[in-house]
N, C-alpha and C positions, 0 to 999 in steps of 0.2 A: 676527475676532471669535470667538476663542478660550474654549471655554466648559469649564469644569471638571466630571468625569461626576459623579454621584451617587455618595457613598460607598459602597451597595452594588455599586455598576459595579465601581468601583476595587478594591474585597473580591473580589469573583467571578475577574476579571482580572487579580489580583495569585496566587489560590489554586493549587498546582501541578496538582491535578486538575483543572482548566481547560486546562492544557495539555498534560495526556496524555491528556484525550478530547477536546480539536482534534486529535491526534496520529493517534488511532485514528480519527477521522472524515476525515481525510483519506487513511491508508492502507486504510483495512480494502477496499477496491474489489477493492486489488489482492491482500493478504493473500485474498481468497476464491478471484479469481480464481487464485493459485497453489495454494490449498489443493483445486481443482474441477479444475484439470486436473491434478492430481500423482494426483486419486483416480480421474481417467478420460483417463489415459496415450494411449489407443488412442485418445481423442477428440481429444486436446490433439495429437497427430500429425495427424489428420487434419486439423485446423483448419489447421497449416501447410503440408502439403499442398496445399490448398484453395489458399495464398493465393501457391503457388508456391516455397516456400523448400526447399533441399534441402540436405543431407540433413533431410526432415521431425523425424526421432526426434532430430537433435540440437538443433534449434531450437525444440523442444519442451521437451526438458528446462533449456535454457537458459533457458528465459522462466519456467518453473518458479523459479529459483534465481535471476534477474534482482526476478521478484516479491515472493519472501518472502526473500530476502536485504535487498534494498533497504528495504524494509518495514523487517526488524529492524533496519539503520542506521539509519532515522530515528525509530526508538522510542529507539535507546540514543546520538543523538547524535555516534557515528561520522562519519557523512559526510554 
């Protein structure tokens, strides 16, 4: 029993700005998260550190650029 949404559904959900702020509501977690430890390096080290990974400084910057790399693929459709 198949119901057809309300025209305004169908406007909002059809609008491209609907889906580049689902886009950004779904990345931004991690966009901050690469944006917070790129700006506190010594911490984002530690956290790895902490959870046993070594070398800590390169699994830090890798999560760095895993973050906000991946991020901008799925802003631009890439991957």
């Amino acid at each position: 029993m198949a119901r057809n949404p309300p025209a305004f559904v169908d406007a909002i959900l059809d609008a491209r700005l609907t889906l580049v702020l689902a886009k950004l509501a779904l990345i931004s977690a991690y966009v901050l998260g690469g944006v917070v430890k790129a700006a506190d390096f010594t911490g984002a080290v530690a956290e790895q550190a902490h959870f046993g990974l070594h070398p800590p400084a390169l699994f830090a910057a890798l999560t760095i650029v895993v973050e906000l790399l991946g991020s901008a693929l799925v802003m631009t459709r890439r991957w």
